[in-house]
Structure formats: structure tokens, C-alpha cells
C-alpha positions as CSV (number, residue, x, y, z in Angstrom):
1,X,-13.4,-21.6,11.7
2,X,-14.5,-18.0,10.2
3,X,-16.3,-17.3,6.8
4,X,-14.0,-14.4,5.8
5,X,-15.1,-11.2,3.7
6,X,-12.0,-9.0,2.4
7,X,-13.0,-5.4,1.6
8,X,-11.0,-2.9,-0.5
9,X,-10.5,0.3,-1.3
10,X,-7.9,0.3,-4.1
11,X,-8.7,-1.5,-7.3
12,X,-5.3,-2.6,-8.0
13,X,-5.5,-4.6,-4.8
14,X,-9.0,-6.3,-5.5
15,X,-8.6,-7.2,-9.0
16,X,-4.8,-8.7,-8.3
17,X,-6.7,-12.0,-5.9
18,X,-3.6,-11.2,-4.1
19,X,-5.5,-12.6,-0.7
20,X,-7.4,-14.9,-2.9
21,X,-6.6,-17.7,-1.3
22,X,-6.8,-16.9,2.6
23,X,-10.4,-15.1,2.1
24,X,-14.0,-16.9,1.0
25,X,-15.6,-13.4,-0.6
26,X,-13.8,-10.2,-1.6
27,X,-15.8,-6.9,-1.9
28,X,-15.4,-3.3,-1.8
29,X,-16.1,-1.5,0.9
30,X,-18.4,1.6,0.7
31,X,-17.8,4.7,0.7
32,X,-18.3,6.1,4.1
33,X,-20.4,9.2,3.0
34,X,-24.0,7.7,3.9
35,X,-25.6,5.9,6.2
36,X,-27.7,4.2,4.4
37,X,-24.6,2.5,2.3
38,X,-22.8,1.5,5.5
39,X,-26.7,-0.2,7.1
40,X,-27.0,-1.7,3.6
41,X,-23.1,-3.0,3.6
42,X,-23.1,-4.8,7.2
43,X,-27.1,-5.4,7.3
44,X,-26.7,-7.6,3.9
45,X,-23.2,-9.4,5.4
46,X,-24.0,-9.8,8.8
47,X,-20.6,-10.5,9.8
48,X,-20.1,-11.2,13.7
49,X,-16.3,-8.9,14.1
50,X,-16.0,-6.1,11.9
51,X,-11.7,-5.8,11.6
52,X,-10.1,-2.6,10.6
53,X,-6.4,-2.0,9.9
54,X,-4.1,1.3,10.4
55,X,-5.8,4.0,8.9
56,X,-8.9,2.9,8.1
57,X,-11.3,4.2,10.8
58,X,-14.8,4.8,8.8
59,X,-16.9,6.7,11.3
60,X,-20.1,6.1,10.1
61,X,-19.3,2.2,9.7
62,X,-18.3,2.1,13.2
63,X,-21.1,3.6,14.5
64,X,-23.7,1.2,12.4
65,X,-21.7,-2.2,12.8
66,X,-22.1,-0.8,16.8
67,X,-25.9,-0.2,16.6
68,X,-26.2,-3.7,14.9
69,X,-24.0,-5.5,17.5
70,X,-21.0,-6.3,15.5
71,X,-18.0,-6.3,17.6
72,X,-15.3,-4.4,16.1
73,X,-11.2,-4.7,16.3
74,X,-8.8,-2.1,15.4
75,X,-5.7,-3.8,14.3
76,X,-2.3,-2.2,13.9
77,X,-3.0,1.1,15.3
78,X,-1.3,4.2,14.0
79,X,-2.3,7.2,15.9
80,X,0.8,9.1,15.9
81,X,1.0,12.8,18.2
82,X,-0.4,14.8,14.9
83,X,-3.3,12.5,14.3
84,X,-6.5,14.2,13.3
85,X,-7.7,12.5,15.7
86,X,-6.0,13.5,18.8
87,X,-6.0,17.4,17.9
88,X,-8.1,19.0,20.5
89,X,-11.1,20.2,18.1
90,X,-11.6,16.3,17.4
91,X,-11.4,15.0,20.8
92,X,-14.7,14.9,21.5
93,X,-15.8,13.0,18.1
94,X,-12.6,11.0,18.4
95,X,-14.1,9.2,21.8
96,X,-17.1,8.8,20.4
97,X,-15.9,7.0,17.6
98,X,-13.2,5.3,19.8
99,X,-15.1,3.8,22.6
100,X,-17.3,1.9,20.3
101,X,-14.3,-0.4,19.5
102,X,-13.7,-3.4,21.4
103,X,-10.1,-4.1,21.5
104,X,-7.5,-1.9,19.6
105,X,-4.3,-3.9,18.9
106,X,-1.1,-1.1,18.8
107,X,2.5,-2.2,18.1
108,X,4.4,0.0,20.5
109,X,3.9,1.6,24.1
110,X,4.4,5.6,22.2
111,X,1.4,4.9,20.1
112,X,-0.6,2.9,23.1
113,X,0.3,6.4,25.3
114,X,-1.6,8.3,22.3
115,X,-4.7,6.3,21.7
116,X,-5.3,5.6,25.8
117,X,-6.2,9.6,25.7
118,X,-9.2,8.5,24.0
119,X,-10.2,5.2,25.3
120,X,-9.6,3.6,28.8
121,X,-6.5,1.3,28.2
122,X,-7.9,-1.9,29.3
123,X,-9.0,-1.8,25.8
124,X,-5.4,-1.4,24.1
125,X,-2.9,-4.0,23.9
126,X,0.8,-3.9,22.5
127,X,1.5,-6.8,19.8
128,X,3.6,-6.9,16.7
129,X,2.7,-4.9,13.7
130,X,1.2,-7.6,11.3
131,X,2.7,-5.5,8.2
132,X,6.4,-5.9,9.5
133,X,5.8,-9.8,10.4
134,X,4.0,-10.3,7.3
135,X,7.2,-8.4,4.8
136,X,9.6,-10.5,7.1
137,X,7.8,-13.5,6.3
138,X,7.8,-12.7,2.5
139,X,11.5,-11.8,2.7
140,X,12.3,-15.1,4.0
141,X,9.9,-17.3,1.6
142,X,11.4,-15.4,-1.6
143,X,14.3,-14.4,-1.0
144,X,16.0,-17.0,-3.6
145,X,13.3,-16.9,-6.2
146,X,14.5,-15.3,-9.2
147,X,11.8,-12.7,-10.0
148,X,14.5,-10.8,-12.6
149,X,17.1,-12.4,-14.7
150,X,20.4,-12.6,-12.6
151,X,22.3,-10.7,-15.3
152,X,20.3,-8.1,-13.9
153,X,22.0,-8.0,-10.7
154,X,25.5,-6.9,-12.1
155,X,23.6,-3.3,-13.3
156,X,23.3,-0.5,-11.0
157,X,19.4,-0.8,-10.8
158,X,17.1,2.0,-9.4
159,X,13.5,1.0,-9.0
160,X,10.5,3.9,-8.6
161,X,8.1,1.7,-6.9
162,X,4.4,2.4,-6.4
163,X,4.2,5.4,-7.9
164,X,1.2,7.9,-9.1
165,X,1.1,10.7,-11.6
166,X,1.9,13.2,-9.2
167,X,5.2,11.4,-9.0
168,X,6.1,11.1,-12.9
169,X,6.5,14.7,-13.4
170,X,9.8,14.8,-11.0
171,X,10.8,11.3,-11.8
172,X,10.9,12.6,-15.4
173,X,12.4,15.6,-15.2
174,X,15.3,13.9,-13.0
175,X,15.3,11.9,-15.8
176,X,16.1,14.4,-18.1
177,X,18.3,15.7,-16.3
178,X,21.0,12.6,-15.7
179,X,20.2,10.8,-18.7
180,X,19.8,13.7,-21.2
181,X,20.8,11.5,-24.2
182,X,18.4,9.0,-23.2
183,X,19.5,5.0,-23.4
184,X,22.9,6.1,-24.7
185,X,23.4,7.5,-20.9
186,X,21.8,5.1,-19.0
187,X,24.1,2.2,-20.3
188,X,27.2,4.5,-20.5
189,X,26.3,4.4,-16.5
190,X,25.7,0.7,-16.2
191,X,22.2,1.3,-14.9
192,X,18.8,0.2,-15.2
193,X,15.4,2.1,-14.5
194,X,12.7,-0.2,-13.0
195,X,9.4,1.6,-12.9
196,X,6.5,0.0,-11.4
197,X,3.1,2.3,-10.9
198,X,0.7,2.4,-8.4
199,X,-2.2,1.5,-10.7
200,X,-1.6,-1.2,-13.4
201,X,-3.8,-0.2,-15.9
202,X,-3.6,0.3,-19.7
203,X,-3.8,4.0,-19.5
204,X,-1.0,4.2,-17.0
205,X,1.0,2.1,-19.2
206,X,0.5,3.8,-21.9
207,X,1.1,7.4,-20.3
208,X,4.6,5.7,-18.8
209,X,5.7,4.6,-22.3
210,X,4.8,7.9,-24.2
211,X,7.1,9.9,-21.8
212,X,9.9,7.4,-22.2
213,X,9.8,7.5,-25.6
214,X,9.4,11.4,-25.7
215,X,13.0,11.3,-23.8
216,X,14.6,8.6,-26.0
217,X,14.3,5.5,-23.9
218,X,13.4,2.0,-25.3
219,X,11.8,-0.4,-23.0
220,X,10.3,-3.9,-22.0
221,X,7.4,-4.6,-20.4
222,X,8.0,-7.2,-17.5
223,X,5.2,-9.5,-19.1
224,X,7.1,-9.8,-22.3
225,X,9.6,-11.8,-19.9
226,X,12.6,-10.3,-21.4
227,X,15.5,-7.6,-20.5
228,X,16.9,-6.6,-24.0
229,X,16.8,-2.4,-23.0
230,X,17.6,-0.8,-19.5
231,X,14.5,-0.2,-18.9
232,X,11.6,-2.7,-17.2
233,X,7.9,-1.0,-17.1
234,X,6.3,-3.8,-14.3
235,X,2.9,-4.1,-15.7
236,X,1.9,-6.9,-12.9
237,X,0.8,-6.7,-9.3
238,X,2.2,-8.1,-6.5
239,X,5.7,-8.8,-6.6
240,X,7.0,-4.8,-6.1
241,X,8.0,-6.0,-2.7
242,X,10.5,-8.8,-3.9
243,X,11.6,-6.5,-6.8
244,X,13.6,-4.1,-4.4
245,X,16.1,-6.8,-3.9
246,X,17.8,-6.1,-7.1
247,X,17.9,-2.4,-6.6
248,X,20.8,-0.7,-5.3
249,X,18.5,2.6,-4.9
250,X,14.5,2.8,-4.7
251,X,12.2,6.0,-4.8
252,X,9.2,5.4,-2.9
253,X,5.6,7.1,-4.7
254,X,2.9,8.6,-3.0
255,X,4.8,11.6,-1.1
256,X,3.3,14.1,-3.0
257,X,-0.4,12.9,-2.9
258,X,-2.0,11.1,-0.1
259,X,1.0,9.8,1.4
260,X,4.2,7.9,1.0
261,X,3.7,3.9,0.5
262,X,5.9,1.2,2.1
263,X,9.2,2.6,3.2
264,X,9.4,-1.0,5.2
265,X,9.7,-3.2,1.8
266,X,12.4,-1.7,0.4
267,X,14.5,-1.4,4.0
């Protein structure tokens, strides 16, 4: 029914086809510093609904896909108490911005009770978060497909999932730390390391295998489809959800930069 355009922000999501087959064009989106980039983004597409998710409120797209007509939804809502934009110094700009939306879709009556300060709540309804439907749904479809070896499963396994640079230098002086004879500890404790970045990238991967080696640990790479050392660099996208099956504990990345990624996945 709907010619579908995916926009992105993260270039590890775009260049993965992850949505590949659910979408007909995949793009990224602009940045949202000019006005001219955001006339030239929705002028050239045209699209009839422009849908945004969580976060990602762009002020000046929602104020040009509003001057062009575009109706716009705001799906899975986050505005908790400490929002930027419910602080008093926004308020103003917040309704602005706001009441330009159509319908703003929120998954519980806390965060309706917060965004209904800003717009008049005829425009808010209460439905299911699509992230938590869509990991239960994954859970369910995979949970018997063997993404690991099963041998796997009998190690004490701690995965560091999605994490940045900011996270490394922590991760590897914990590292250092519990495992300060490098391999020789970790299988003395029965345990595997599973590290899977943020960015998949040859530099990252590179960076991730010079401090291992630095700190005596040998390693596999999960495309050279073995598990000969206690340690597994994933150097593939989209599968760090189904991964945190085999771990008994996970680290989360992104505290320490712009914010923690998917606590849901791993729980």
C-alpha cells in the first residue's frame, strides 16, 4: 500500500540492509542544521506522512514537512520528567515544535501525562512500544537458532555489546585487572569474552585487536566461523541481540557518551 523511504543516522545501521527487505529506498537523513537541507530532503521525496521514532524530534524538519503539508507521527514517544523539552526555558519552543504533529503514539499513561503539557491530548494515544514487541518477536523467532557453537554454552560467557571507544578504556583496564596473565586467566576461570562494537569497521577492529594483543589475549573473529581462543571479536551487524542468550553477564556501551543502548535485549 505505501512506497516506503528508511532514513538513518548511524552508518552501521544503513550499510547492514538490516530493514532491507520491509523498505523500497534507504537514505540518510540530513543533518538538521539548515533549512535549506531539510526543504531540499522532503521537497525532492515528497512523502505524504513524515514518521519519527523516540528521540528523534528534528525541529527544523518538523517545521518544513509542516509548511509543505506532510502529516507527521511521532511514534514511541519518550519524553520522560527531565526532557529538554519539558524544562521550563523550552516550553515555549517545545509547543511550537509539538503542535505541528498530528498524532503522537506514547507507550504508557506517565509519559502521555508529560507530553499532554505540551500538546492537547486528543493528539496522544497509549499503544505498545514497537521496540519491546519487535525484541519479543525476535526472541521468539530465534530463540533455537544456533548463532554460537553449543560448546559455547558450557563457558561462563560475558559479552560487551555495542560498545564505543569511550567504553574500551574501562572495559580494558577491568581487563587487566581480572585477567592479568591474559588467556592463561580467562580459561583458568572457564570464561569467555565476547566483544561486539558499536561500529563494525576495519579501524575499530583493528584498534580492539591491538589492545588484546597488548594484554596477552589471542582471539577469533566471528567471521572466521570458529571458537579455538576465549575470545570472539563480532565483526558483523545485526545479530548482538540474539548473542546475549549465551551470556551469563552483559555490559551495555554507550553510558559514557551519548547514552546507554538497549538494556531491553539483553533482559
Amino acid at each position: 500500500k505505501f512506497f516506503i523511504v528508511q532514513s538513518f543516522t548511524s552508518s552501521t545501521i544503513y550499510n547492514s540492509n538490516v530493514y532491507q527487505k520491509y523498505i523500497d529506498v534507504a537514505c540518510y537523513q540530513p543533518f538538521d542544521f539548515l533549512f535549506g537541507t531539510s526543504k531540499f530532503f522532503f521537497k525532492t521525496i515528497q512523502p505524504h506522512y513524515y514518521i519519527v521514532t523516540r528521540h528523534d524530534i528534528w525541529p527544523k524538519h518538523i517545521f518544513i514537512a509542516n509548511k509543505l503539508g506532510i502529516k507527521i507521527f511521532y511514534i514511541n514517544a519518550n519524553l520522560h520528567k527531565n526532557s529538554i523539552w519539558l524544562q521550563p526555558y523550552m516550553k515555549n519552543l517545545s509547543r511550537l515544535i509539538f503542535n505541528k504533529i498530528s498524532l503522537i503514539t506514547v507507550p504508557s499513561k506517565k509519559i502521555k501525562n508529560n507530553i499532554v503539557y505540551l500538546v492537547d491530548k486528543s493528539k496522544v494515544q497509549i499503544l505498545t512500544d514497537t521496540r519491546f514487541q519487535q525484541i519479543y518477536d525476535r526472541f521468539l523467532i530465534n530463540k533455537d537458532k544456533d548463532f554460537l557453537p553449543n560448546k559455547i554454552l558450557a563457558a561462563n560467557n560475558i559479552i560487551f555489546g555495542s560498545i564505543d571507544h569511550n567504553d574500551e578504556d574501562i572495559i580494558f583496564d577491568a581487563f587487566k585487572r581480572r585477567y592479568p596473565n591474559g588467556m592463561i586467566d580467562l580459561e583458568k576461570n572457564n570464561e569467555n569474552l565476547i566483544i561486539v562494537p558499536h561500529e563494525v569497521n576495519d579501524n575499530v577492529i583493528k584498534r580492539l585487536i591491538s589492545k588484546l594483543e597488548k594484554q596477552n589475549f589471542q582471539y577469533n573473529l566471528y567471521t572466521d566461523k570458529s571458537l579455538s581462543n576465549n575470545v570472539l571479536i563480532i565483526n558483523h551487524v545485526g545479530i548482538l541481540a540474539d548473542l546475549y542468550k549465551y551470556a551469563k553477564l552483559a555490559y551495555v556501551g554507550g553510558g559514557f557518551n551519548r547514552g546507554v543502548h538497549s538494556v531491553i535485549e539483553p533482559a
